[in-house]
N, C-alpha and C positions, 0 to 999 in steps of 0.2 A: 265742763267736764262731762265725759259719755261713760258710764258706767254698764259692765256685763256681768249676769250673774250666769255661773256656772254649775250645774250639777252633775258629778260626776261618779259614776259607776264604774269600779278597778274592777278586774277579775276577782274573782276569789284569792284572798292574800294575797292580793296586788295592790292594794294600795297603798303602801308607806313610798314605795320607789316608784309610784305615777306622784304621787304627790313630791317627794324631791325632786321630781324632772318636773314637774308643771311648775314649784317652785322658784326654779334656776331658768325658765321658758323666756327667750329674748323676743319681745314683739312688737315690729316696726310701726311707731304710732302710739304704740301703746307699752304698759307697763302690768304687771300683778300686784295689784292691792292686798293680797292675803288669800290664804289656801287654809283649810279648817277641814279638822277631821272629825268625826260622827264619835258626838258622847251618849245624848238620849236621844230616842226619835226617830234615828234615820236608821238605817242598817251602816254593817262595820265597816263596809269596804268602800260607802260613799263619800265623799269628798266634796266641800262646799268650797267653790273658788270667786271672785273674784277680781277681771280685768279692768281697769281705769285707760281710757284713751282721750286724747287730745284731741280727736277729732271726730267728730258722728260718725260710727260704726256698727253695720247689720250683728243684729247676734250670731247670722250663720258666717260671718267671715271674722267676726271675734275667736268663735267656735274653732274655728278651723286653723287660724294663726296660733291660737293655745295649745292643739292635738293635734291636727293635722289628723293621720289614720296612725293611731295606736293598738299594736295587736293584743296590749293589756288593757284596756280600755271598753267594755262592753256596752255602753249607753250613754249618749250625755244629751241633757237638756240644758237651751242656755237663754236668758230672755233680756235686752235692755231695758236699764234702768234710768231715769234722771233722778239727783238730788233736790232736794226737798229743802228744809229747814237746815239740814246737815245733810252732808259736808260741805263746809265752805273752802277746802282746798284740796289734793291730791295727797296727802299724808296719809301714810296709810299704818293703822293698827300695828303698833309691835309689842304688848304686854300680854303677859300669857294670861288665862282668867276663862270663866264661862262665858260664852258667845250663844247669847238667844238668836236667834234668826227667826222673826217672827212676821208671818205674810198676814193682812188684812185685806177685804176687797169691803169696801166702803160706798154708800151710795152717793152717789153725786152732791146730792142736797145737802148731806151731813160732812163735807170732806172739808170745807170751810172752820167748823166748829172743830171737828179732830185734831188739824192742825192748829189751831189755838189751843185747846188741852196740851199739848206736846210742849206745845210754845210755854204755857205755865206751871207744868208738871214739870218738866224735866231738870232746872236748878234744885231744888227741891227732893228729887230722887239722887239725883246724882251726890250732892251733899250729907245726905243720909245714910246713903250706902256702900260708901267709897264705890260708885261704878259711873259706867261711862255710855252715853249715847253718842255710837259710831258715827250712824245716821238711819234717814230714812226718805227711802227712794222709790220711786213711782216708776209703776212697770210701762212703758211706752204701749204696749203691745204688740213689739218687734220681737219675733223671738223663732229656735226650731223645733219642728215634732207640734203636726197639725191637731195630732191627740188632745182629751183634758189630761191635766196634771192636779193628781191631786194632793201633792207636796206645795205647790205652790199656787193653788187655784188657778191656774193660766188653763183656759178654753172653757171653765166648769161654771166660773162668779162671775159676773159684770161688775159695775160700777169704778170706782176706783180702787186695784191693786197698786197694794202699795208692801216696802220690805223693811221692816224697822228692826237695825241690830244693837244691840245693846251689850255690854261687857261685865261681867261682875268678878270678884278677884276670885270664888270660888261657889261651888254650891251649894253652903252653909249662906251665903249671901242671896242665893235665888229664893232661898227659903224664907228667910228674914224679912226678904222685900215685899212678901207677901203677907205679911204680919204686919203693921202699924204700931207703934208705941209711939203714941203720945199726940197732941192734936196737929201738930206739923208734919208728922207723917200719917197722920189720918185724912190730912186735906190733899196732899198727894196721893194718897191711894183713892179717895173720891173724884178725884181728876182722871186718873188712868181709868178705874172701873165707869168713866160714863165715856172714857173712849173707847174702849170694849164694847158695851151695848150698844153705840152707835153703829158697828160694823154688823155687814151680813153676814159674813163667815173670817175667821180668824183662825191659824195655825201654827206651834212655837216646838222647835227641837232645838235642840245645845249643841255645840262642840266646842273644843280648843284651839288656838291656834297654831301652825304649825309653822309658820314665817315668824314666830315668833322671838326676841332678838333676847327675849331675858332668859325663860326657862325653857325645858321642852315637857308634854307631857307624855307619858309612858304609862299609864292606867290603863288596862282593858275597861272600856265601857260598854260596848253594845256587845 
């Protein structure tokens, strides 16, 4: 599995209707894993997408099969991912809920041991907090816009970036998760906090999802 991630800039109050066309986007090769609209973090009109392909795919020709030239469309940056620990198939997300999108860039030496915290944190969070680890995927360093980015450290960090998404059913839940009650979840949160310190730079914004098959959300957020 080849995964792209997408970041996308509508015009100003243009993004509901990029987002239902990039939703409905047929792409030869490929499919849309989930389109996510900006709760905290990002600005209102950005739009987190995305693409799953079956076959090795440049970010600039993922890029360009998802938009093509859209005259509502002002900016997008898009980087390849591979799968990590998760996802182990092309299923893609359909419960509505908080969506962390959280980028790490990790030092080589330490990226051994992270992915073992992950490996033994995440039963353990998951079961705690009715949420769900989507996945977490490794940036290639394929990707467009030769600029840094510093949404997603791409040109700024070295070492290992990586994109860990995570679901929770709401943001009373993102809260909580950061709270421990009791020593099983204190040994999970001591797993997570020393995969945190292991990274050189780390960054986390929310949103909802909008491919989403249960509910829709209609909140202003940003």
């Amino acid at each position: 599995m080849f995964f792209v991630h997408h970041r996308v800039e509508a015009a100003p109050r243009s993004w509901a209707a990029v987002a239902e066309r990039l939703a409905k986007a047929k792409l030869d090769g490929g499919t849309v894993y989930g389109v996510w609209r900006s709760q905290i973090g990002r600005p209102r009109d950005e739009l987190q997408v995305m693409t799953l392909w079956t076959r090795e795919t440049k970010a600039a020709a993922a890029e360009n099969a998802l938009l093509g030239s859209a005259a509502d469309v002002r900016h997008v940056r898009s980087q390849a991912l591979v799968p990590t620990l998760r996802p182990t198939d092309g299923t893609a997300p359909t419960r509505q809920g908080n969506y962390a999108f959280r980028w790490f860039a990790t030092p080589q030496a330490h990226w051994p041991e992270f992915l073992q915290l992950c490996t033994d944190a995440w039963p353990g969070f998951e079961s705690a907090y009715d949420s769900q680890v989507i996945g977490l995927w490794q940036a290639t360093g394929d990707r467009t816009g030769a600029d840094g980015d510093d949404a997603t450290g791409a040109g700024i960090h070295g070492g290992v970036r990586s994109l860990l998404m995570t679901r929770r059913p709401n943001l009373a839940m993102w809260e909580r998760s950061k709270l421990p009650s009791g020593a099983a979840e204190a040994d999970v949160r001591d797993k997570l906090s020393r995969r945190y310190d292991l990274c050189d730079w780390t960054v986390v914004s929310t949103s909802t999802l909008i491919t989403a098959a249960d509910t829709q959300d209609t909140a202003r957020w940003t």
